[in-house]
N, C-alpha and C positions, 0 to 999 in steps of 0.2 A: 533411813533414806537408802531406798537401791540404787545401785547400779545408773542404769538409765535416768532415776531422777537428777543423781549427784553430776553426771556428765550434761545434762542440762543447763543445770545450775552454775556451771564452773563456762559453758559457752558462754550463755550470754553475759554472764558478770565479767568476762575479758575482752568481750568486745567491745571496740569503739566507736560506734553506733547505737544509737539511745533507744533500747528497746521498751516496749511495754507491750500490756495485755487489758484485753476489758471485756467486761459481761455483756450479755444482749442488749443492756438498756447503755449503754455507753461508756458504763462506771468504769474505773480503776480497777484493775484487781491488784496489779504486780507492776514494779519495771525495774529494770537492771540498775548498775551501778554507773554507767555513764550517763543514761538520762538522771540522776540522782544528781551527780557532778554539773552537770552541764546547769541546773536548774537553783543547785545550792543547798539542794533538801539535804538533812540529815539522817533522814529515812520515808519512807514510802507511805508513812503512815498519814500525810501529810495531806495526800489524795487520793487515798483510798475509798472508794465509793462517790467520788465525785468524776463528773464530767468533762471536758475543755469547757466547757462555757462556764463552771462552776470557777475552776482556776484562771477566768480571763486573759485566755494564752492568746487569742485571735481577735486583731481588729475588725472582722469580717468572720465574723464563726461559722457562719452559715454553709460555703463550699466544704468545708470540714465535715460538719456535721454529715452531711447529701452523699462524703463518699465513705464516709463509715455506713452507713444506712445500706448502701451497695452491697460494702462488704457484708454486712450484716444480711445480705438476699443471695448471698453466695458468688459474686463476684469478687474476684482478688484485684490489689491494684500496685501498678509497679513504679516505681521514682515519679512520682506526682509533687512536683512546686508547688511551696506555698510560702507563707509568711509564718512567722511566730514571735508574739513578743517577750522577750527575756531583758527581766529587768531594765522595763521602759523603752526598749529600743527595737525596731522591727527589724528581725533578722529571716533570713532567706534559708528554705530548707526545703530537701526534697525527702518525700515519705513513701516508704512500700506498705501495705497493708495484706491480708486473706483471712480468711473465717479459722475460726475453731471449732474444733467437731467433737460430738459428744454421741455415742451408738446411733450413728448419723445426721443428726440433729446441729444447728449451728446452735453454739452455746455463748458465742463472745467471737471476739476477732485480738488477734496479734500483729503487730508491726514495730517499725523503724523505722528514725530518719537521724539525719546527717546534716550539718549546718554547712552552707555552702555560700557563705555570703560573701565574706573574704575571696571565695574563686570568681565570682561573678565580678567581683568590683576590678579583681587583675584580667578578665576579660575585656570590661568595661575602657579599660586603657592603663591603667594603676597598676602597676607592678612594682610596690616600695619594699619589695621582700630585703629583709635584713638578718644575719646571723647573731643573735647577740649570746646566746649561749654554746660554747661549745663543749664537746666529750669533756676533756680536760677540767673545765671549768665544772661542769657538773659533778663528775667522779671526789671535787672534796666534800661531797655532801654524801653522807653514808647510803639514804636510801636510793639517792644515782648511783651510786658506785652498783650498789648493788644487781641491779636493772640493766646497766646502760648495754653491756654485751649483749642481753639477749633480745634488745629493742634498736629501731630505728631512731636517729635523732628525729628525725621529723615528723614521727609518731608522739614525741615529747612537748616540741616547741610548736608555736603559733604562727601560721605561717606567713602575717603579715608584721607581726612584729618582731620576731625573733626569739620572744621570751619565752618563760614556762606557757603552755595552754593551758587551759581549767582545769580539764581532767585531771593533769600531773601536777597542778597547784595544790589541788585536793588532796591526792595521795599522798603526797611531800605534807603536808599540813595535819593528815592523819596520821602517818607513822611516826613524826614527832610528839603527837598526842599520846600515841600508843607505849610508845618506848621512855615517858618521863618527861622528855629532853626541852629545857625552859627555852624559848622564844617572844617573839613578839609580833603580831598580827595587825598589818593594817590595808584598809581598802583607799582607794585614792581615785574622786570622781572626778572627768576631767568638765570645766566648769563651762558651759554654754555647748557645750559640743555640738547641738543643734546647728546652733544658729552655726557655726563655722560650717557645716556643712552643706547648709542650705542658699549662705552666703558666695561661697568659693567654689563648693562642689566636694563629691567623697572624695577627688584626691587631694585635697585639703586636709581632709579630717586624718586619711589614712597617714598623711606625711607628720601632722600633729600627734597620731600615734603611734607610730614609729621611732617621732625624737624625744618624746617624753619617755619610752618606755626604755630608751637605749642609756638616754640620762638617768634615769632613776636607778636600770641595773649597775650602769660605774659606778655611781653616789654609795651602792651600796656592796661593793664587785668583792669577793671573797668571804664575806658572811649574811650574806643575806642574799636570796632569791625573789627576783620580779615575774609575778604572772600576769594574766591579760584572763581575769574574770568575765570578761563580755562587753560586747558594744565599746564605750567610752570606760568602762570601772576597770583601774588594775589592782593589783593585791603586790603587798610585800608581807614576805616572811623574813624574820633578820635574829638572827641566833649571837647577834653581838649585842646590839640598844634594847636589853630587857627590860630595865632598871626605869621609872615615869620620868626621874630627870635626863636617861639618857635618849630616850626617844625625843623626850622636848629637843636636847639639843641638836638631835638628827634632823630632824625638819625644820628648826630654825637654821639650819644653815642650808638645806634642800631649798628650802622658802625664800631663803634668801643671794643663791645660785643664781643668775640668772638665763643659766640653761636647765635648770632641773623641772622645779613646778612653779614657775614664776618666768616667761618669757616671752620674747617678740617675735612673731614670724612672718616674713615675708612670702607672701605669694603672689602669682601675677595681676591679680586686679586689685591686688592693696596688703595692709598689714595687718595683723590681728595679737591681741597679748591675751599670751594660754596661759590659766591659772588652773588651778587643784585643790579641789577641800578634801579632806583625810581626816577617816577618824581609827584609831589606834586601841590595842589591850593587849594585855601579857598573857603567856601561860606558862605556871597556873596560876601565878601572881592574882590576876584579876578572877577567872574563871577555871575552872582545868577539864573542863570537856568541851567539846568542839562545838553545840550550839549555844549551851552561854556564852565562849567566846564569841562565837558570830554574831548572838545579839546583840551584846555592850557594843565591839565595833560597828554594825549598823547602827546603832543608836547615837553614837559619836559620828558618824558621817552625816547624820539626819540634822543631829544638834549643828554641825559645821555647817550646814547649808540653812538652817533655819537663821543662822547671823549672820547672812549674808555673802556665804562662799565665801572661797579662797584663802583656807585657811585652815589650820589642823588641828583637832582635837584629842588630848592622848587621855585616858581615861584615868582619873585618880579617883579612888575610893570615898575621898569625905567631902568630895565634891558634887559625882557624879551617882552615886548609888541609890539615891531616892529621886534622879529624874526619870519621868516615866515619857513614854513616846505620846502621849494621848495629852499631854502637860504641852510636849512643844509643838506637836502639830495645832493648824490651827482650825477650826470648826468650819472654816471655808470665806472665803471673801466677803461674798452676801452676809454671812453675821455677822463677820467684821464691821461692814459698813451700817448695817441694819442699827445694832449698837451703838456705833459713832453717832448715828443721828439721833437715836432717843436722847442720849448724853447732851448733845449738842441744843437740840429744841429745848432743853431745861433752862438754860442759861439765857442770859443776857447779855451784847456786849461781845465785841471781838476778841479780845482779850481774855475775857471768863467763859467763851466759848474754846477758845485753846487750850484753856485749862482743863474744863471739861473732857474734851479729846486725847489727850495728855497718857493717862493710861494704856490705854486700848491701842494708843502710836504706841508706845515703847516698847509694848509688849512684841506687837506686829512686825515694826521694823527693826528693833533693836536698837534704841537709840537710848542715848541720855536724857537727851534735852529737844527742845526743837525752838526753831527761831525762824523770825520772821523783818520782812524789810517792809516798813511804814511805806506809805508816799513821799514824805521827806527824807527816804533813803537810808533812814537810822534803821540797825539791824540791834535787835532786841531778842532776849531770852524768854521762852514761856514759865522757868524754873531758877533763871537766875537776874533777878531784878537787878541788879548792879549792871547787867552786861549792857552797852548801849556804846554803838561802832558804828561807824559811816561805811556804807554799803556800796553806794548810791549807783555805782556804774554795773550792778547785777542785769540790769535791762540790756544791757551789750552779750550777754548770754542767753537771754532769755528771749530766743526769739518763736519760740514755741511756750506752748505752755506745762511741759516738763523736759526737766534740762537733769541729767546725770553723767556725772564724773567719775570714775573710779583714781581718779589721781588728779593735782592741782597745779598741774604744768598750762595745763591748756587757761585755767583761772587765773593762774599769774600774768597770763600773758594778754589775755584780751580783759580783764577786769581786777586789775589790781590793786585797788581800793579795797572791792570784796574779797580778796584774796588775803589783804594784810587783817580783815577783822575776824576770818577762820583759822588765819594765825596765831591769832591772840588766846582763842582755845584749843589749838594742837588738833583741828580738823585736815584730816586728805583725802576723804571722797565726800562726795555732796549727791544729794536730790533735790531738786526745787520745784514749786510749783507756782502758776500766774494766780492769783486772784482774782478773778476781771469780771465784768457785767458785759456785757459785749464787746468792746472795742477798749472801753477804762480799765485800765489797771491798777486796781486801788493798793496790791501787799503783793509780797510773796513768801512760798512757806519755805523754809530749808530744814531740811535734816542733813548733819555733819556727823561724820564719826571722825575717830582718833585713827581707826586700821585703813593705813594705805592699799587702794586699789581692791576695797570691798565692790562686788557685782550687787549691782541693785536690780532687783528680780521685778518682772511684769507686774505679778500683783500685788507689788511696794509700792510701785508709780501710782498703778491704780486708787491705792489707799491714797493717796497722798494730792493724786488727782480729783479724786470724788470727794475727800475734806475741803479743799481750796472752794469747792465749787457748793459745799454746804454752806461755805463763810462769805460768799460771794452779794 
């Protein structure tokens, strides 16, 4: 390597601007080590010869594509907004672009960009900046200490949360890779974040991530480090809870803080209670290179939110090692229900139609059992004949025809009858659904679990919605 190439190389790999390059037809060639970070790759080989449209970075690919094509005709282009989605979430970015030249010839194009979402939203009127790391507090982690002199704090941290930012989540997560040094790695989804923010508005969302991410670094202040992965996802690294019973006990009691990843917030048009699935793995316990690790824990946050969110998952070996992601995802709604119905049309009989469906519910939803309230109010099991409970005041809930709980304050309270007969089996969120022919309400369906303040996701209702109305 000469000269010239090696000072290249060493530019762009210290920049904090996510560079890349690409060929005349749009491919990938190269890109730096901050768009690497920013995106989660472990290496470049990732998208190498693919296009944005091939990596589904754009909700609208189209102005993307139009001003590479410029560039590509020999115009350059300077901080041009746009959008991009990183993991799920559309984030705000501005991009420079210009050609690359080959013995005159445009051969490909080079560029940059910089995520600016966070500056838009503190323009927007949001300015929830918080300090939660400082010098001090960094400096007891070797590879800050090392760094911090010759960097700005706020080249480190994220500047709406205060935490690590991605970039230096990364680096801190690979130099412990590199150097031995046993830890343990977990991502932490924050659970609806949508809807909060569509609900209250981003400074809602921002203020939800700011207080989660202040609680999580004290829960963990002196051995362990909080990042801000992107959008709603944060990351902990924690050089104390290696060990699978000690991270259990770390977020059993995180979980059960009720300022950490289990709380209530108030904001000016109402309250809202913020929850967190997390899923967890050791190094090198579990894995000991950086993308096995980052598999298993994506795979344990995949698994947390396929049971329903709000909840954490820490990876043990003779549990988890033969689940595969294709196992928990599921083939998509439409087959779900396509299925339900074939199942269902075999039988005969309300009863031996639930039974029927029975599978395919517990798989989907996660549930044990499922139960249902006759017209005379009796609340009965699909799975456990014996169980037979007076329900009867469900109809005081049910003034739609799906009603979800994540907790059994508000059941006690307006329908206490059905409240004492989910007692009976150690239920505290529900799903229900009407049964009805038009205007008659002949059943209703309920799914109960045992875990308090499980989120019951659209297309749970859905199933549960489109069953009621097959048995109808």
């Amino acid at each position: 390597m000469d000269m010239t190439v090696e000072l290249f190389d060493s530019i762009i790999n210290t920049s904090q601007d996510c560079v890349f390059w690409k060929d005349k037809d749009r491919r990938f060639l190269g890109v730096n080590q901050a768009f690497l970070d920013y995106y989660g790759f472990e290496s470049e080989q990732v998208l190498i010869g693919k296009t944005d449209e091939d990596m589904g970075w754009h909700s609208d690919p189209e102005p993307f594509r139009q001003d590479e094509l410029r560039v590509l005709s020999g115009k350059s282009t300077y901080k041009v907004q746009g959008k991009c989605i990183m993991r799920g979430e559309e984030r705000d970015i501005i991009a420079s672009k210009r050609p690359l030249y080959e013995d005159g010839r445009i051969v490909g194009l080079v560029g940059s960009f910089v995520d600016i979402t966070d500056v838009i939203r503190r323009k927007e009127g949001v300015d929830r900046t918080q300090l939660v790391y400082t010098i001090d507090k960094l400096r007891k982690f070797r590879f800050f200490d090392g760094i911090i002199d010759g960097i700005s704090l706020d080249e480190i941290l994220d500047p709406l949360t205060g935490i690590l930012n991605r970039a230096y989540s990364m680096r801190f997560l690979r130099s412990l890779i590199k150097e031995r040094v046993p830890f343990s790695f977990a991502m932490i989804d924050l659970d609806n974040f949508k809807y909060i923010n569509d609900t209250f508005g981003h400074s809602a969302g921002d203020s939800v991530l700011a207080r989660v991410s202040k609680s999580l670094a004290e829960a963990a202040e002196g051995y362990g480090l909080v990042g801000r992965f992107g959008g709603d996802e944060l990351l902990l690294i924690d050089l104390k809870n290696i060990k699978a019973d000690e991270r259990i006990a770390f977020f059993e009691k995180a979980y059960g803080d009720p300022t950490v990843l289990r709380s209530e917030m108030e904001f000016g048009s109402g309250n809202a209670f913020i929850t967190a699935t997390t899923g967890s793995a050791a190094f090198p316990e579990d894995a000991d290179n950086f993308t096995d690790l980052f598999g298993i824990v994506d795979k344990m946050l995949y698994l947390g939110k396929s049971n329903g969110r709000n909840c954490f998952t820490v990876y043990e070996k003779e549990k988890h090692q033969n689940v595969e992601i294709r196992k928990i995802a599921k083939n998509g709604m439409f087959t779900e229900m396509h299925g339900m119905r074939l199942a269902l049309d075999k039988e005969e009989g309300f009863e031996n139609k639930l039974r029927a469906a029975m599978p395919g519910l517990a798989e989907v939803l996660q549930i044990r059992d499922l139960y249902y309230v006759r017209e005379d109010g009796r609340m009965k099991a699909v799975l456990d004949p014996g169980f037979d409970e007076d329900a009867s005041d469900i109809e005081k809930l049910m003034t739609e025809d799906i009603f979800s709980e994540a907790a059994t304050e508000r059941i006690e309270k307006e329908a206490p009858v059905f409240w004492e007969a989910l007692k009976k089996k150690g239920c505290s969120s529900v799903l229900a659904a009407r049964v009805r022919d038009g205007e008659k309400v002949s059943a209703y369906l309920v799914c109960a679990v045992e875990r308090r303040h499980r989120i019951w996701q659209e297309n749970e209702c859905a199933i549960l919605y489109y069953l009621a109305g097959l048995l109808a």
